[in-house]
BAGU-82473 format. One record per residue: x, y, z of N, C-alpha, C in turn; residue in three letters; residue number from 1. Coordinates in steps of 0.1 Angstrom, whole numbers, padded with zeros to 4 digits. Layout:
BEGIN
VEXDO;n.x;n.y;n.z;ca.x;ca.y;ca.z;c.x;c.y;c.z;residu;num
VEXDO;X;Y;Z;X;Y;Z;X;Y;Z;ala;NUM
...
//
This chain:
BEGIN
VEXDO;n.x;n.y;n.z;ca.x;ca.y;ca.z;c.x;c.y;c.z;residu;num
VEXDO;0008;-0012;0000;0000;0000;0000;0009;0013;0000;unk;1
VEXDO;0017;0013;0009;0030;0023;0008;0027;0027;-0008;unk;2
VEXDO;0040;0018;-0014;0043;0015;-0024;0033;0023;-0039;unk;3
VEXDO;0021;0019;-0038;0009;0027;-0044;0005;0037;-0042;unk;4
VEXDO;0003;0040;-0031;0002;0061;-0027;0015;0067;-0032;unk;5
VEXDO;0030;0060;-0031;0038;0072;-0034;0040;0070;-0051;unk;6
VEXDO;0036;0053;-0055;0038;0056;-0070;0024;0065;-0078;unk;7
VEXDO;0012;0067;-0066;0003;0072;-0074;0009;0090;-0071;unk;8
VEXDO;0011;0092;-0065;0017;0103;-0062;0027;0111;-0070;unk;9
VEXDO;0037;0103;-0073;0049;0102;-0084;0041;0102;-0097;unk;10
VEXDO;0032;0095;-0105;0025;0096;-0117;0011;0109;-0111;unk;11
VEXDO;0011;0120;-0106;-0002;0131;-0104;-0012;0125;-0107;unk;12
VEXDO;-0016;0113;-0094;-0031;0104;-0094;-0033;0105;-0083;unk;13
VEXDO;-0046;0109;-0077;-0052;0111;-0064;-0053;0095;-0057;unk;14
VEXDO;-0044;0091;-0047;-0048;0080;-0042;-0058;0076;-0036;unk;15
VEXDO;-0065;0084;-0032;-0072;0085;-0028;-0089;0076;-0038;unk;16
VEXDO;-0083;0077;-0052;-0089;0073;-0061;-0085;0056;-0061;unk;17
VEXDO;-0073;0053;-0060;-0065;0040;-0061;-0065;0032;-0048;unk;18
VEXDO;-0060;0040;-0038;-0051;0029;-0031;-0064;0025;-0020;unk;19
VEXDO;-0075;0033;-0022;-0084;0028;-0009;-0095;0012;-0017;unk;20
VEXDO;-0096;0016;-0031;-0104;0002;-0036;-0094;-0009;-0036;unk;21
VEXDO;-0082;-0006;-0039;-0068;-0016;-0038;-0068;-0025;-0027;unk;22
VEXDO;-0067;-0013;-0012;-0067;-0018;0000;-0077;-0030;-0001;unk;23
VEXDO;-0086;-0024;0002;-0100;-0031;0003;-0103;-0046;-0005;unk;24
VEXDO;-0096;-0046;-0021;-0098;-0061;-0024;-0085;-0069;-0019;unk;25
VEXDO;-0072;-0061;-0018;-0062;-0070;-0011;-0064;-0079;0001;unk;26
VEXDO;-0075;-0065;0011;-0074;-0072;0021;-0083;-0082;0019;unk;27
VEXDO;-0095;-0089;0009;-0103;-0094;0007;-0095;-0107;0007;unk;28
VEXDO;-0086;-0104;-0002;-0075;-0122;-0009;-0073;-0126;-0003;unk;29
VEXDO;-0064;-0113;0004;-0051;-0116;0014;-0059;-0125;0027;unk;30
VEXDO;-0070;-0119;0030;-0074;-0128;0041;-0082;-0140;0040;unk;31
VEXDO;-0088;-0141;0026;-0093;-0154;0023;-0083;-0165;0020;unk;32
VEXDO;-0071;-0162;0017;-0058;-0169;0012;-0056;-0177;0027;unk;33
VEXDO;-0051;-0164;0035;-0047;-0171;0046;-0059;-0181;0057;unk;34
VEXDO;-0069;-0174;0055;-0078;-0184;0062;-0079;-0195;0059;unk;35
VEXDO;-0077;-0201;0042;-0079;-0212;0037;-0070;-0217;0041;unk;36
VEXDO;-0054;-0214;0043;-0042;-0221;0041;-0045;-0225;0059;unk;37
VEXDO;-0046;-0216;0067;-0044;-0214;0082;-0053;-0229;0088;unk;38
VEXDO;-0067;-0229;0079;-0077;-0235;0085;-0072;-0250;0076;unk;39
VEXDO;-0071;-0252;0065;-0066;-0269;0060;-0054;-0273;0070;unk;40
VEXDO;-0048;-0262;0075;-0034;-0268;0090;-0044;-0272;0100;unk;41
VEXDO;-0051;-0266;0106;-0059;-0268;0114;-0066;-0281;0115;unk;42
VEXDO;-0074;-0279;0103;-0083;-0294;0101;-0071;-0308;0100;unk;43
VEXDO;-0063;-0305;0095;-0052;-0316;0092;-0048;-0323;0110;unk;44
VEXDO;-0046;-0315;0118;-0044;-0316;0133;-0050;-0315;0142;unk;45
VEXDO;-0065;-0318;0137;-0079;-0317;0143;-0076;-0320;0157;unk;46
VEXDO;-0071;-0339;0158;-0069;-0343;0168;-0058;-0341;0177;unk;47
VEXDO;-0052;-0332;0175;-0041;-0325;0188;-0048;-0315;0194;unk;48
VEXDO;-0049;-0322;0207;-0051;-0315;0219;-0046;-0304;0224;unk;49
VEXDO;-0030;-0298;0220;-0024;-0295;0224;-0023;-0277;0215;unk;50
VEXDO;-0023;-0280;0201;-0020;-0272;0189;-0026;-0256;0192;unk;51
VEXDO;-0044;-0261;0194;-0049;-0247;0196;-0046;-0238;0208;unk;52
VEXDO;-0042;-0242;0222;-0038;-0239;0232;-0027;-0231;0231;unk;53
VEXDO;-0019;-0235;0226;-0003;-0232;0223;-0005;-0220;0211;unk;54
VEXDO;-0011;-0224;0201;-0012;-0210;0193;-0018;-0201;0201;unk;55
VEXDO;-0029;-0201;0208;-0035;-0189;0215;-0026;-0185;0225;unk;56
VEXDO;-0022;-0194;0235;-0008;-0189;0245;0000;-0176;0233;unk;57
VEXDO;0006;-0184;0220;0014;-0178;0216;0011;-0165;0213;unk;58
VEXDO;0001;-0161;0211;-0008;-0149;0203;-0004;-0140;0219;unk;59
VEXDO;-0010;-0147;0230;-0013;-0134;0242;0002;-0132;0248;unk;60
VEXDO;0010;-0138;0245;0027;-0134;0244;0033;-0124;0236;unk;61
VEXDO;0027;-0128;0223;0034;-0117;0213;0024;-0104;0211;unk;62
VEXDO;0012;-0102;0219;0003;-0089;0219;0011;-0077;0224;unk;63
VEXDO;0015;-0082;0234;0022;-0068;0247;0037;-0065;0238;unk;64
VEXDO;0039;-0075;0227;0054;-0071;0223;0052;-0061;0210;unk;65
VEXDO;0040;-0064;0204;0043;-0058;0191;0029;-0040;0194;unk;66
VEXDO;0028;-0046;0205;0019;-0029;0218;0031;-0020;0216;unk;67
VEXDO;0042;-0029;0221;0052;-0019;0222;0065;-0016;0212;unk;68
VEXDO;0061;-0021;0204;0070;-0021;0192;0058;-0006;0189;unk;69
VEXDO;0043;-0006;0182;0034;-0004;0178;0036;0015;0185;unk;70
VEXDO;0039;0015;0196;0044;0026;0206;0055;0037;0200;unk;71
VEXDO;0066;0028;0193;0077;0037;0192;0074;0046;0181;unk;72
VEXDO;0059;0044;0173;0058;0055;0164;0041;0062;0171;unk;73
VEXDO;0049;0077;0173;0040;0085;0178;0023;0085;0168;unk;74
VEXDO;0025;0083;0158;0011;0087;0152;0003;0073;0157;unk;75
VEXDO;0009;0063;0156;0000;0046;0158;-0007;0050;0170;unk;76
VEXDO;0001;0056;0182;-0005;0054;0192;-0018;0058;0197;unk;77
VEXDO;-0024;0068;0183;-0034;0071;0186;-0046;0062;0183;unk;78
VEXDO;-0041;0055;0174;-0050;0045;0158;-0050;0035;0173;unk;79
VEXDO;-0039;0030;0180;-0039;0023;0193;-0051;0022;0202;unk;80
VEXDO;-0047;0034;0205;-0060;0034;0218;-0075;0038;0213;unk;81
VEXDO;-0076;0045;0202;-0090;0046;0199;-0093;0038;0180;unk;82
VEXDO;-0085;0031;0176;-0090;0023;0166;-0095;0011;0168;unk;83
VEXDO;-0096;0003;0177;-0100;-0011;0181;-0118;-0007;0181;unk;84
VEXDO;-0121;-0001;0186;-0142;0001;0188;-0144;0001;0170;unk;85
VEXDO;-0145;0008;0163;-0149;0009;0146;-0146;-0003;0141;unk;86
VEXDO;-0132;-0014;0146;-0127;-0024;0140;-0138;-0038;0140;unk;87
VEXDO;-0141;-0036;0155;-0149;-0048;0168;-0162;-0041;0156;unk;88
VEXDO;-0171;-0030;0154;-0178;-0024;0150;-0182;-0036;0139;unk;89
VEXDO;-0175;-0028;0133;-0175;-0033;0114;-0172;-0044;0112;unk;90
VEXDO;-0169;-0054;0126;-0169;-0068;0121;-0180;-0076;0125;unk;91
VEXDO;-0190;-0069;0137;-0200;-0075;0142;-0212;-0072;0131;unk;92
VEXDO;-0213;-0057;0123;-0221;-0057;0110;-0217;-0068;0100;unk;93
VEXDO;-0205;-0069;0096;-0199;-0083;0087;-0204;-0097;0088;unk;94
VEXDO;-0207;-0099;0102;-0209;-0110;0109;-0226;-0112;0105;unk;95
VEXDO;-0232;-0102;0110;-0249;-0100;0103;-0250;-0104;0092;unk;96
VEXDO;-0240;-0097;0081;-0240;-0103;0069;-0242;-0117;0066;unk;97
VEXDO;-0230;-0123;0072;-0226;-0135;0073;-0234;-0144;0079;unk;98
VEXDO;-0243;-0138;0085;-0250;-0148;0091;-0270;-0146;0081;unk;99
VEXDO;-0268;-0140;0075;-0279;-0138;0062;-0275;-0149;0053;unk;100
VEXDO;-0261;-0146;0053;-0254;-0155;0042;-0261;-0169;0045;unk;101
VEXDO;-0255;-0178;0057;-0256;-0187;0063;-0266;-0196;0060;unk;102
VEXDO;-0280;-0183;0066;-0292;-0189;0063;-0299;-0194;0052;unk;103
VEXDO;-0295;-0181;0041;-0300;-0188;0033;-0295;-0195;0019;unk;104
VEXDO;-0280;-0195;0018;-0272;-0203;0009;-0271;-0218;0003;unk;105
VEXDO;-0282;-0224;0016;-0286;-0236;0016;-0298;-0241;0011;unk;106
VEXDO;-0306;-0227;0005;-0320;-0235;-0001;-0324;-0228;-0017;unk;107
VEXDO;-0329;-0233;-0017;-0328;-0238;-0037;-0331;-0219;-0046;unk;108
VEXDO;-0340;-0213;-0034;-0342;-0200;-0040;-0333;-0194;-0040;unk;109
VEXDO;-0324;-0198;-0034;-0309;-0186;-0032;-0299;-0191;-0040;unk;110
VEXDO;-0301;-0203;-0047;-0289;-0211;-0056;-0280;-0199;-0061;unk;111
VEXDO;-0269;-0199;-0061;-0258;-0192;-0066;-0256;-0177;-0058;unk;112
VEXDO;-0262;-0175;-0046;-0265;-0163;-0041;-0249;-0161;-0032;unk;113
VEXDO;-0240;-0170;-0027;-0226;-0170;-0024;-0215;-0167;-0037;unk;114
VEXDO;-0224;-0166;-0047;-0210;-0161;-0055;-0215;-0143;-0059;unk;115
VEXDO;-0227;-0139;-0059;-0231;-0128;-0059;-0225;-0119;-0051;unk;116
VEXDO;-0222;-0121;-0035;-0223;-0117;-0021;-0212;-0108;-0021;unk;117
VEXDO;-0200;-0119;-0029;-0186;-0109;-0029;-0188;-0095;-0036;unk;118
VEXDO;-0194;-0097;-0046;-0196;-0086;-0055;-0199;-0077;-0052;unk;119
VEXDO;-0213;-0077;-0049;-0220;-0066;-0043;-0215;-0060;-0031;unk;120
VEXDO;-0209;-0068;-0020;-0203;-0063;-0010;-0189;-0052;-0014;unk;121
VEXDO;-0182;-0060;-0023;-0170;-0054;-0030;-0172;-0044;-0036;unk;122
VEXDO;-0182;-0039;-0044;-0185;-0030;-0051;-0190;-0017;-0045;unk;123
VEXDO;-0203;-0020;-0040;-0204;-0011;-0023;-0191;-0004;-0017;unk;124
VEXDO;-0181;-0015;-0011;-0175;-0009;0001;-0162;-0004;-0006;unk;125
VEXDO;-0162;-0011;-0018;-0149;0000;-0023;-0155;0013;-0027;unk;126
VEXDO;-0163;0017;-0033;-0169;0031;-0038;-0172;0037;-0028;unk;127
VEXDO;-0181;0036;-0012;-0179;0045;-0004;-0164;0051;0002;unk;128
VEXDO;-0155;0038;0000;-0142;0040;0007;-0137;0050;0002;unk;129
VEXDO;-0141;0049;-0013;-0132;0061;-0020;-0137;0075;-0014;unk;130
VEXDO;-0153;0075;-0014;-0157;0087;-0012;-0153;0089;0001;unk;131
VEXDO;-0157;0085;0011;-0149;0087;0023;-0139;0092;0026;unk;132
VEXDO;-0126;0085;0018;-0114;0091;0017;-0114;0105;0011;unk;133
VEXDO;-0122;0109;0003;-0121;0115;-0007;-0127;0132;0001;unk;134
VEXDO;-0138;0126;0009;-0141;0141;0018;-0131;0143;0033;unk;135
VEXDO;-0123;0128;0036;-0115;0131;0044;-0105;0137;0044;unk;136
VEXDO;-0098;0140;0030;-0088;0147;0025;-0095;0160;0022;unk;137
VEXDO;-0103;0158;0016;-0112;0173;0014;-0110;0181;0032;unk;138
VEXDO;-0116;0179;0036;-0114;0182;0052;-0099;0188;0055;unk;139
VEXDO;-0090;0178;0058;-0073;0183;0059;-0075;0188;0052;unk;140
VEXDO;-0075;0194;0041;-0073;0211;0032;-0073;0216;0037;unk;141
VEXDO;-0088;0220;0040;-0099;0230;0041;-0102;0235;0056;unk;142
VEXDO;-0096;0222;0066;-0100;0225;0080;-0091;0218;0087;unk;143
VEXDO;-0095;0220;0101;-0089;0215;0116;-0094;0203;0118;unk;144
VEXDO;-0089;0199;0124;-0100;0183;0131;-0106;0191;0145;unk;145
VEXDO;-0121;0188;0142;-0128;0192;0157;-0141;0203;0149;unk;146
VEXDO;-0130;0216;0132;-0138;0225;0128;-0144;0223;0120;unk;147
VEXDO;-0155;0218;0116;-0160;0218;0102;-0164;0231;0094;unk;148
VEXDO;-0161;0229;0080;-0164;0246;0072;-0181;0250;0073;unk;149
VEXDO;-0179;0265;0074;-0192;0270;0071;-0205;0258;0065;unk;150
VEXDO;-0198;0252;0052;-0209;0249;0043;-0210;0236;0047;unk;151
VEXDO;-0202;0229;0057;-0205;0215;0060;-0209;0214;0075;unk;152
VEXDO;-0213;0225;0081;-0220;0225;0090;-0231;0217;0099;unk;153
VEXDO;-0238;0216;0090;-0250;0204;0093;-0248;0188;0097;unk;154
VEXDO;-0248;0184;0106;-0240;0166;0107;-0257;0165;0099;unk;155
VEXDO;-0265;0166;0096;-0277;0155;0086;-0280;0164;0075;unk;156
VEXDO;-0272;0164;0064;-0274;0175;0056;-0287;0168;0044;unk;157
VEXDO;-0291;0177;0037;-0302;0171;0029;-0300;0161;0018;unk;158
VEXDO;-0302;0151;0015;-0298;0139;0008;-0297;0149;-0008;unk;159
VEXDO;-0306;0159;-0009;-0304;0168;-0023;-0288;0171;-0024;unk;160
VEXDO;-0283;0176;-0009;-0267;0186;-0012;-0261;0178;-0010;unk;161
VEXDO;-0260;0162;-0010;-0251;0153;-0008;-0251;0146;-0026;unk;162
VEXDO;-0260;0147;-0033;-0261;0145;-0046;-0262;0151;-0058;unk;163
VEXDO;-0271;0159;-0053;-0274;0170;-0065;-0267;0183;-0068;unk;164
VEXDO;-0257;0189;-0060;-0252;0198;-0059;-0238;0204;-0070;unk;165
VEXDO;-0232;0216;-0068;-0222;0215;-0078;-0209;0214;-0071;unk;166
VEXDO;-0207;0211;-0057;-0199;0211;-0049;-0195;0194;-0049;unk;167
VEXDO;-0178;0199;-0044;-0170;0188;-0053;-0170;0176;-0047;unk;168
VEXDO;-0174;0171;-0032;-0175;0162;-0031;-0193;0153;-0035;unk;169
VEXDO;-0204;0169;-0036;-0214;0160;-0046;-0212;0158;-0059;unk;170
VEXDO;-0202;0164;-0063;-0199;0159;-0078;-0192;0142;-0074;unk;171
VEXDO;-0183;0143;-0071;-0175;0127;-0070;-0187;0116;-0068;unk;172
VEXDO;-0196;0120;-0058;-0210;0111;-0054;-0217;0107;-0064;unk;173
VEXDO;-0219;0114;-0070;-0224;0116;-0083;-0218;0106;-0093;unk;174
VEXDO;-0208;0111;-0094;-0197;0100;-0104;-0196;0085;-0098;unk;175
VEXDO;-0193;0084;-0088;-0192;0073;-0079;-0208;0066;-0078;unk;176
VEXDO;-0219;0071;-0078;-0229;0063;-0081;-0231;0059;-0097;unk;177
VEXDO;-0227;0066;-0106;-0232;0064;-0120;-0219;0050;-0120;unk;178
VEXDO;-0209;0047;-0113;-0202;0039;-0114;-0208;0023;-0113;unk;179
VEXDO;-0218;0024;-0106;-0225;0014;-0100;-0231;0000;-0111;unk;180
VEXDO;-0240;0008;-0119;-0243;-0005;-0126;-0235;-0013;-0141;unk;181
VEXDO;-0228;0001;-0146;-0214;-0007;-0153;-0207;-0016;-0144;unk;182
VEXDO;-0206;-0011;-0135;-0196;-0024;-0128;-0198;-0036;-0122;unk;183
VEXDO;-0212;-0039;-0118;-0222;-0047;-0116;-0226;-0058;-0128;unk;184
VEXDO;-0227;-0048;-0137;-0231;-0054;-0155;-0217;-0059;-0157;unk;185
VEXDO;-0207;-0057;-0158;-0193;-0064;-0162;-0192;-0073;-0152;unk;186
VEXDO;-0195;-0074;-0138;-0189;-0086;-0130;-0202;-0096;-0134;unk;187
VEXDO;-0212;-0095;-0139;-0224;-0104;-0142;-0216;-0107;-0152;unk;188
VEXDO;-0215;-0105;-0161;-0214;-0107;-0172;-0203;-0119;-0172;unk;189
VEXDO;-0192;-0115;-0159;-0183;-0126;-0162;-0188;-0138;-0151;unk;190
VEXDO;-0194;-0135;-0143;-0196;-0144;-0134;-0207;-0156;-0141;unk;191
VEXDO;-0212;-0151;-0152;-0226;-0161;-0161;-0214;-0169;-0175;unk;192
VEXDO;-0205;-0158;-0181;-0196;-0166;-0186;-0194;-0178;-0179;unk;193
VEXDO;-0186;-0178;-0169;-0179;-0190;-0160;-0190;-0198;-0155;unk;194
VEXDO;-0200;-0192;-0142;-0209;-0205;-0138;-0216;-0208;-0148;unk;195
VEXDO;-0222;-0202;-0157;-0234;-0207;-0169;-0245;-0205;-0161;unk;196
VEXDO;-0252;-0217;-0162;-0266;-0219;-0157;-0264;-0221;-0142;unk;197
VEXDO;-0257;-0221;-0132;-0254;-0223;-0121;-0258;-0213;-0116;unk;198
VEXDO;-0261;-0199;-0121;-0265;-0189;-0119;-0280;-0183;-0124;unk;199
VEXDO;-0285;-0174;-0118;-0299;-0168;-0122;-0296;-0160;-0132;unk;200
VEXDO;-0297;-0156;-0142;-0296;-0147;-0155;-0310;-0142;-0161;unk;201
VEXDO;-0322;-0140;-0153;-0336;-0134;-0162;-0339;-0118;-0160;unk;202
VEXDO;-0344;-0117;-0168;-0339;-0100;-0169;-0347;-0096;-0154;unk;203
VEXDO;-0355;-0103;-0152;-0362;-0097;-0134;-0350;-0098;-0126;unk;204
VEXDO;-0348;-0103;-0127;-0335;-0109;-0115;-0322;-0097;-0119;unk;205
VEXDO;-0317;-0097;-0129;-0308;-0082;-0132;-0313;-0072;-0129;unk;206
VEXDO;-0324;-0068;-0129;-0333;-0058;-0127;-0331;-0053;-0115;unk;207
VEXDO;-0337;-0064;-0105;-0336;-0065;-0086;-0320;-0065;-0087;unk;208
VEXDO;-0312;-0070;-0090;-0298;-0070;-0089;-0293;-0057;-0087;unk;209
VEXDO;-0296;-0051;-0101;-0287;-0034;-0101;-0296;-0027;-0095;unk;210
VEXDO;-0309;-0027;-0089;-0316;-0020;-0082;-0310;-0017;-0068;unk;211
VEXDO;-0306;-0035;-0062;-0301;-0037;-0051;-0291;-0030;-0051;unk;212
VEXDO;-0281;-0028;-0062;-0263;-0025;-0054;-0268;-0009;-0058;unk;213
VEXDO;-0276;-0004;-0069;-0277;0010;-0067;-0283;0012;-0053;unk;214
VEXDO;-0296;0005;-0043;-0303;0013;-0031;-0288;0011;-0020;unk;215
VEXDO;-0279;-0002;-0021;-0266;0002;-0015;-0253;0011;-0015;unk;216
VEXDO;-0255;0017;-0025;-0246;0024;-0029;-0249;0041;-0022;unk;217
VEXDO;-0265;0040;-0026;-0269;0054;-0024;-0267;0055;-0009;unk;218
VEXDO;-0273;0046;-0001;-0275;0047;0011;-0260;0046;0021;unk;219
VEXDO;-0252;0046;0012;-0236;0043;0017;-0232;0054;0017;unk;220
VEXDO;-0231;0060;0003;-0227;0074;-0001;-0232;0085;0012;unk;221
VEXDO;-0250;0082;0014;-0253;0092;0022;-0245;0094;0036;unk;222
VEXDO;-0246;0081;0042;-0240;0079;0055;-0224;0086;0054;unk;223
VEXDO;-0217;0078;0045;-0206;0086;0046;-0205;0104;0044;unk;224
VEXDO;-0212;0111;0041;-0209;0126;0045;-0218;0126;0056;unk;225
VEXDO;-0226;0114;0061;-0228;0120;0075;-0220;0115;0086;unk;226
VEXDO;-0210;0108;0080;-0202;0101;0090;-0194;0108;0093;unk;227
VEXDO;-0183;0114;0082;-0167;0117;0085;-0174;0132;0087;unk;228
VEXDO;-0185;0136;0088;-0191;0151;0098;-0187;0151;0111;unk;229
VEXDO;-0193;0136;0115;-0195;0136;0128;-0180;0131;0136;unk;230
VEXDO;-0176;0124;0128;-0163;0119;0138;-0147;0132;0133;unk;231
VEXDO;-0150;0141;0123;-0146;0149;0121;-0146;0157;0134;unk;232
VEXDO;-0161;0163;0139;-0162;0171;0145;-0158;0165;0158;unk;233
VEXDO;-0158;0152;0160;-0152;0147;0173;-0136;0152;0176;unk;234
VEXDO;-0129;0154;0164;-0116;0161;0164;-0104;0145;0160;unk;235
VEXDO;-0114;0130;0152;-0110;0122;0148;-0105;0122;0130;unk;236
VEXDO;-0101;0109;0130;-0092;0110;0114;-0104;0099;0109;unk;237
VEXDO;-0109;0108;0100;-0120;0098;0092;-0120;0084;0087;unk;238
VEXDO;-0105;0084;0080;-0101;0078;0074;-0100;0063;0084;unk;239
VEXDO;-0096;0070;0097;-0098;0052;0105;-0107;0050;0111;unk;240
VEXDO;-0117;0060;0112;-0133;0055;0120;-0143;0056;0108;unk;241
VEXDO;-0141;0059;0097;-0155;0057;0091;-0155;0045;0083;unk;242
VEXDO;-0141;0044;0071;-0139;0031;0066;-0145;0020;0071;unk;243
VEXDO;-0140;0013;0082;-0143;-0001;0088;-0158;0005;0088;unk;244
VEXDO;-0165;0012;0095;-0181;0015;0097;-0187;0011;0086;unk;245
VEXDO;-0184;0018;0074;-0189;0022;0063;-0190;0006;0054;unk;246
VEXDO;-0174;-0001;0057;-0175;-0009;0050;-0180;-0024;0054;unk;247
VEXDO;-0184;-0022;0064;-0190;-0032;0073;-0205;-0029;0067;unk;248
VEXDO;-0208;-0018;0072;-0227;-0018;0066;-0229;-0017;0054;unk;249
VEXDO;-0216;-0018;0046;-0216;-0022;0032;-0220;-0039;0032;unk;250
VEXDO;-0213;-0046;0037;-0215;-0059;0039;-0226;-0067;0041;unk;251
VEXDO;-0233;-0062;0057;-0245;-0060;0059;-0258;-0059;0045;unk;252
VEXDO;-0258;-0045;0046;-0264;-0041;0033;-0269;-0046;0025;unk;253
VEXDO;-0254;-0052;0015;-0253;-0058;0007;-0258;-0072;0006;unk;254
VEXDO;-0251;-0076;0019;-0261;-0091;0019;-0278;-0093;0022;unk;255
VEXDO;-0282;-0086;0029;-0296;-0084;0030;-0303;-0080;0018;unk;256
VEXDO;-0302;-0072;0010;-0306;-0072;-0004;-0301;-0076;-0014;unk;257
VEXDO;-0290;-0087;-0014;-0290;-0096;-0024;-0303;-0109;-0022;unk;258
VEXDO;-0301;-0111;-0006;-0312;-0119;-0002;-0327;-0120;-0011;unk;259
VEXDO;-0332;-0102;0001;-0344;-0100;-0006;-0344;-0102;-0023;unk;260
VEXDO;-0337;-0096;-0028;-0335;-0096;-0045;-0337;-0111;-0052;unk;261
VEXDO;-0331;-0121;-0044;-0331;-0134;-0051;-0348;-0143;-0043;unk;262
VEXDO;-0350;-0135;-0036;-0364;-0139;-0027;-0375;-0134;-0036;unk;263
VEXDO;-0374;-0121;-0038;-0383;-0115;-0048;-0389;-0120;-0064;unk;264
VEXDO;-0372;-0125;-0067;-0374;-0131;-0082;-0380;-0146;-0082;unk;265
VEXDO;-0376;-0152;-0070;-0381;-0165;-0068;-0396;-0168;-0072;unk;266
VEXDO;-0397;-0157;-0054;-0414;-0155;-0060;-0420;-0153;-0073;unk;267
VEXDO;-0416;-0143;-0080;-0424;-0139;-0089;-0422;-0151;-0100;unk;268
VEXDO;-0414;-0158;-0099;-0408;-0166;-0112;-0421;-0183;-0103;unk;269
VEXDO;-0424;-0184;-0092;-0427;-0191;-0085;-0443;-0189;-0090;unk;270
VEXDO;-0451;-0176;-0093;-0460;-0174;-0093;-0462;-0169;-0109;unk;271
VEXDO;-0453;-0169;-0115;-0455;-0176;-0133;-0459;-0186;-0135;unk;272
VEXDO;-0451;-0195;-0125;-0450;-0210;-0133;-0470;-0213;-0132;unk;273
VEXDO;-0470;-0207;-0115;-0483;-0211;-0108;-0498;-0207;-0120;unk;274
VEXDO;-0496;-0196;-0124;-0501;-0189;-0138;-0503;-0198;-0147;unk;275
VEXDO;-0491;-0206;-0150;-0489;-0212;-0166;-0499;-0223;-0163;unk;276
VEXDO;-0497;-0229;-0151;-0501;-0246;-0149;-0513;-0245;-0147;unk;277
VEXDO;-0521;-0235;-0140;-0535;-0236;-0137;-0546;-0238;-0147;unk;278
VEXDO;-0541;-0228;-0159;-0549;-0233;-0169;-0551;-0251;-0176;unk;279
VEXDO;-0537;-0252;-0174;-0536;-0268;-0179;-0541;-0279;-0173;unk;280
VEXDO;-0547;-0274;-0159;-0550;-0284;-0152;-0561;-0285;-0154;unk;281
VEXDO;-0571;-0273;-0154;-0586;-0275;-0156;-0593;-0280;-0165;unk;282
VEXDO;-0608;-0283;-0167;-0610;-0295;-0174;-0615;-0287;-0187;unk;283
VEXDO;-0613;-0297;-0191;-0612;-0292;-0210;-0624;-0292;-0215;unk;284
VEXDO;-0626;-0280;-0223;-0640;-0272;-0229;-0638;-0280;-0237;unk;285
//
């Protein structure tokens, strides 16, 4: 990540534009990678009694050391003592998610709804991140932590001057929502390539699809300028308390109306068929 802010920096590219969707699918890999690899060790040594004990010992040994490693740079210490609540935050909304997931991945209405989940969540929580970032830098310009400007005064400003306006973080919103169903339409598009029929493909179902990640997107966008208002005005750095927030109820969100969306089409596709058959059953004129 270093490495990407100073080469976007070095090429006159707002990282802010790069390195926050970057972050966001790295950490996606990076931690599915390791979970896979972490958890086949695991399973492989099921029956040692001994294994899990000793990793966790090892964990609450090496906490107080890398506290104080974590210490010798003045700026961490802050991300230290007040970063852990947003983190715990945004993983207990994740978890919500995950547990939508859970429920209903297992029954025939929701068929292929675990390969959707990444997407829409991904798509979501990288585009607010950007915008987030994007008025949190706005802010360091333009102000102090604690002062908000004249014109960003309001912590619940009207959903009109968060979109419709000619002011530059409603312009980027703006841009950042019209992003939404091109990018939705191209990950469908490859996700139907590869599964085929493993997947729902009817134009109802696309319909509820890009409806769903557009009502997530908007509703993300809004929160974020009422977020980094508020923890702004607390005299905090947006950038580490609204993220995890934002992209956690991105997760949330996202999983709950992919749900509804593949629930909706079920039905209505449930209540076609019901249409078609009833005539055929009745007795012949």
């Amino acid at each position: 990540m270093v490495c990407i802010v100073i080469g976007a920096r070095k090429l006159g590219v707002n990282p802010d534009n790069i390195a926050t969707p970057i972050a966001a699918s790295l950490g996606d890999l990076i931690t599915l990678s390791i979970l896979a690899f972490i958890s086949s060790f695991f399973y492989k040594y099921k029956d040692s009694r001994f294994l899990t004990p000793l990793v966790c010992i090892g964990f609450m040994v090496l906490t107080p050391v890398l506290i104080l490693i974590a210490k010798q740079n003045p700026p961490i210490v802050k991300i230290l003592k007040f970063g852990w609540f947003p983190i715990v935050l945004a993983m207990v909304f994740s978890s919500f998610g995950g547990l939508i997931l859970n429920k209903t991945i297992s029954k025939e209405q929701y068929k292929g709804m675990a390969i959707f989940t990444p997407i829409i969540c991904g798509v979501g929580g990288n585009l607010v991140a950007i915008q987030t970032s994007r008025i949190s830098t706005y802010l360091h310009m333009w102000s102090t932590p604690g002062v908000l400007p004249l014109w960003m005064k309001k912590f619940w400003p009207n959903p009109c001057s968060t979109f419709c306006t000619s002011e530059i973080n409603s312009i980027s919103a703006r841009v950042l929502l019209c992003l939404v169903i091109p990018s939705h339409l191209i990950f469908f598009s490859v996700i139907y390539l590869v599964e085929g029929r493993s997947v729902p493909n009817g134009k109802t179902f696309v319909v509820f699809y890009l409806l769903a990640g557009l009502i997530q997107v908007t509703i993300l966008l809004y929160l974020a300028e009422v977020m980094v208002r508020l923890i702004w005005h607390q005299a905090l750095d947006p950038d580490n308390h609204c993220i995890p927030y934002l992209t956690g109820l991105g997760d949330l969100l996202g999983t709950g109306l992919l749900a509804l969306c593949f629930l909706i089409s079920w039905l209505l596709r449930e209540a076609e068929l019901d249409g078609i058959s009833e005539p055929a059953s009745g007795p012949p004129y």
